[in-house]
C-alpha positions in Angstrom: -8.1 3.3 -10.6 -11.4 4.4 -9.7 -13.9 2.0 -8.1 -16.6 1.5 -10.8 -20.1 1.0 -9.4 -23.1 -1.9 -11.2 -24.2 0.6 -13.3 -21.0 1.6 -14.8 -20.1 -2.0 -15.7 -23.7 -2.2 -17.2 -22.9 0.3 -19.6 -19.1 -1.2 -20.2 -21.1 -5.0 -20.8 -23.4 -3.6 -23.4 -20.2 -1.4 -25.2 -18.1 -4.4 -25.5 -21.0 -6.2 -26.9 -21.4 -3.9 -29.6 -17.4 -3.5 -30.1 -16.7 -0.1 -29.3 -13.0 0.6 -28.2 -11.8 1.2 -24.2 -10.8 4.7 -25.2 -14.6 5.7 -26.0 -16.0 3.5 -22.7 -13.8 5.6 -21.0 -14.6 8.5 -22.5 -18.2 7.6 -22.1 -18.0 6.6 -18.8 -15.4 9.4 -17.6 -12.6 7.2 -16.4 -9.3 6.2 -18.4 -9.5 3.3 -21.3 -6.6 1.2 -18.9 -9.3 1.4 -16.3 -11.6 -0.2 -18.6 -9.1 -3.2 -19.9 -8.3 -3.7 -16.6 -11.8 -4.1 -15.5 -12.5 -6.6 -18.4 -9.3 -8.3 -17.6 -9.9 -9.1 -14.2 -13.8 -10.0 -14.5 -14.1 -11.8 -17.2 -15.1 -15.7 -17.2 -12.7 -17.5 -18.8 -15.0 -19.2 -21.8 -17.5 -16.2 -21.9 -18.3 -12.7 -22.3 -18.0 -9.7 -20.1 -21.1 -10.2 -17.4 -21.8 -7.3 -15.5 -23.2 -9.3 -12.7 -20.6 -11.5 -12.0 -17.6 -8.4 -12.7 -19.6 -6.9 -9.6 -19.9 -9.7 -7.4 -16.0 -10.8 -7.8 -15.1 -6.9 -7.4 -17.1 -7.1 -4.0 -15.5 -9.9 -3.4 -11.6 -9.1 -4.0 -12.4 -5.6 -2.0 -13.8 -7.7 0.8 -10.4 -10.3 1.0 -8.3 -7.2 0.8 -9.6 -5.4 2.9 -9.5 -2.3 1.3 -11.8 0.5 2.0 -12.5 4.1 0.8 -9.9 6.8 0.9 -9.2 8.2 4.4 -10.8 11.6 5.1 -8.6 15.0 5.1 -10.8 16.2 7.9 -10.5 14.4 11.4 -13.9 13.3 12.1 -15.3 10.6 15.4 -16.9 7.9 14.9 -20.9 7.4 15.7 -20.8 4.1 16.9 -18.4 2.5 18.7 -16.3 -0.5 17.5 -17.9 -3.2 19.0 -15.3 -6.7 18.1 -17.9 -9.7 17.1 -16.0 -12.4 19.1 -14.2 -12.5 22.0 -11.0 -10.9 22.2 -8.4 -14.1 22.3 -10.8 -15.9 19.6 -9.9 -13.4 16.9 -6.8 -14.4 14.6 -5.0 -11.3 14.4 -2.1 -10.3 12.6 0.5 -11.0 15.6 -0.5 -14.1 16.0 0.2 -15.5 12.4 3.3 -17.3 12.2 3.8 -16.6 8.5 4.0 -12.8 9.2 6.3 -12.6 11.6 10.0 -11.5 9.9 13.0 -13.6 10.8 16.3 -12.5 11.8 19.1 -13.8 10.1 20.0 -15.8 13.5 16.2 -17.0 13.1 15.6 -14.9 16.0 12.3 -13.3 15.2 12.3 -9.6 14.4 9.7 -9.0 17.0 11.3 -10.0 20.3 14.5 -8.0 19.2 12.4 -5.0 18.8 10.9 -5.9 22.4 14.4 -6.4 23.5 14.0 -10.8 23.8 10.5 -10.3 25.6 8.4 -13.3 25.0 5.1 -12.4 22.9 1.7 -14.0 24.3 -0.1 -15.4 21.7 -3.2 -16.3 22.8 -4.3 -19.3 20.2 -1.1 -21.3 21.1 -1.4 -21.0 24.9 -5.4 -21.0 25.0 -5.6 -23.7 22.3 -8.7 -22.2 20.7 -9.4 -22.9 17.0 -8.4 -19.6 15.0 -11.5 -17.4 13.7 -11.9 -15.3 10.9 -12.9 -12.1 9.7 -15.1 -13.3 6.8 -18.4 -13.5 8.5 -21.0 -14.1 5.8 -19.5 -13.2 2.5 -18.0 -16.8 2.4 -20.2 -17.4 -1.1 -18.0 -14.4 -2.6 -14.7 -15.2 -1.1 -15.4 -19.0 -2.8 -16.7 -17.7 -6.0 -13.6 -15.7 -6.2 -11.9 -18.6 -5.7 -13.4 -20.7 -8.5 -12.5 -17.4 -10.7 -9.1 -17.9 -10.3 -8.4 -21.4 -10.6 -10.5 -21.5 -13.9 -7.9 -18.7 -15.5 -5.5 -20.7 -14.1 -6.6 -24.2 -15.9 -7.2 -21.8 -18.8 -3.6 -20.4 -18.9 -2.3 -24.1 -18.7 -4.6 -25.3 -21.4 -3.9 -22.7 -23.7 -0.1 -23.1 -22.8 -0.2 -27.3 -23.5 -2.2 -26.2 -27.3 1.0 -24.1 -28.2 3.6 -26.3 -26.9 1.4 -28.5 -29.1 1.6 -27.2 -32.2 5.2 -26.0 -32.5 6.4 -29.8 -33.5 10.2 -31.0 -34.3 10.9 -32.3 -37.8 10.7 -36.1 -38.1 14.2 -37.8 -37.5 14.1 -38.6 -41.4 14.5 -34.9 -42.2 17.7 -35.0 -39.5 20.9 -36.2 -41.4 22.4 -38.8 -39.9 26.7 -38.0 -39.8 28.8 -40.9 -37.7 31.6 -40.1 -35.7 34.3 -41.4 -38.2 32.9 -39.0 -40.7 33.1 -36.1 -38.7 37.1 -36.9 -38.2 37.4 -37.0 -41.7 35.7 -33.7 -42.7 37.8 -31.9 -39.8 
């Protein structure tokens, strides 16, 4: 799947209004139609149309909380400026530190210490006792808005869910015919 930039979901917003098909958007766009249902899928509120604007802000903001980034280079290249971390060095939650990462043994031994033959592993938040920090920074408006995406197609899939359980309703008990017990005996 390609990465589609605002003016590409400009032109799919204004297609879907007019009710062309994904296979011409893709065409018209160049990318393929499941690119396109996929896009609409993902971005669109759950009582509304496609928006343009907010597809683009929650696709900012699910390629921020991934983490993903473009496709590495073929040709080894340095870097102009250095990596410089924002915080101090035992502040930063990193991805040894989290508990929930960590694989377990089957003797609950974690995977790590076996691979470091039973060393103990530092970990600086438990033994400095520093309040974890995170690598959001300032796109904490996007990670929330993405939030708030979610758990409206969430409440939507339930509603939606509760109107079809709903509708498919059992027969009264007087359409049910009523046999006893002593009947049954008899018919057998």
């Amino acid at each position: 799947m390609r990465n589609l930039n605002f003016r590409q979901r400009v032109l799919i917003e204004t297609c879907v209004k007019q009710n062309y098909s994904f296979a011409f958007i893709g065409r018209l766009i160049g990318v393929a139609s499941s690119t396109i249902s996929r896009e609409i899928k993902r971005n669109t509120a759950v009582d509304e149309k496609y928006c343009a604007h907010l597809a683009h802000r929650l696709a900012y903001a699910r390629k921020i909380v991934a983490g993903s980034q473009r496709k590495s280079r073929y040709v080894f290249f340095y870097r102009k400026k250095k990596y410089v971390l924002y915080a101090d060095r035992r502040e930063i939650v990193w991805y040894s530190d989290s508990k929930t990462q960590r694989k377990e043994y089957p003797d609950s031994i974690p995977y790590r210490w076996v691979k470091r033959r039973f060393k103990p592993v530092k970990f600086y938040q438990e033994r400095l006792g520093l309040r974890p920090m995170f690598h959001f920074k300032d796109f904490w408006h996007l990670l929330d808005e993405l939030l708030a995406h979610n758990q409206r197609k969430i409440a939507f899939n339930k509603r939606t869910q509760i109107s079809i359980n709903q509708s498919i309703t059992t027969p009264s008990s007087s359409t049910f015919e009523i046999v006893s017990t002593k009947e049954i005996k008899k018919v057998a």
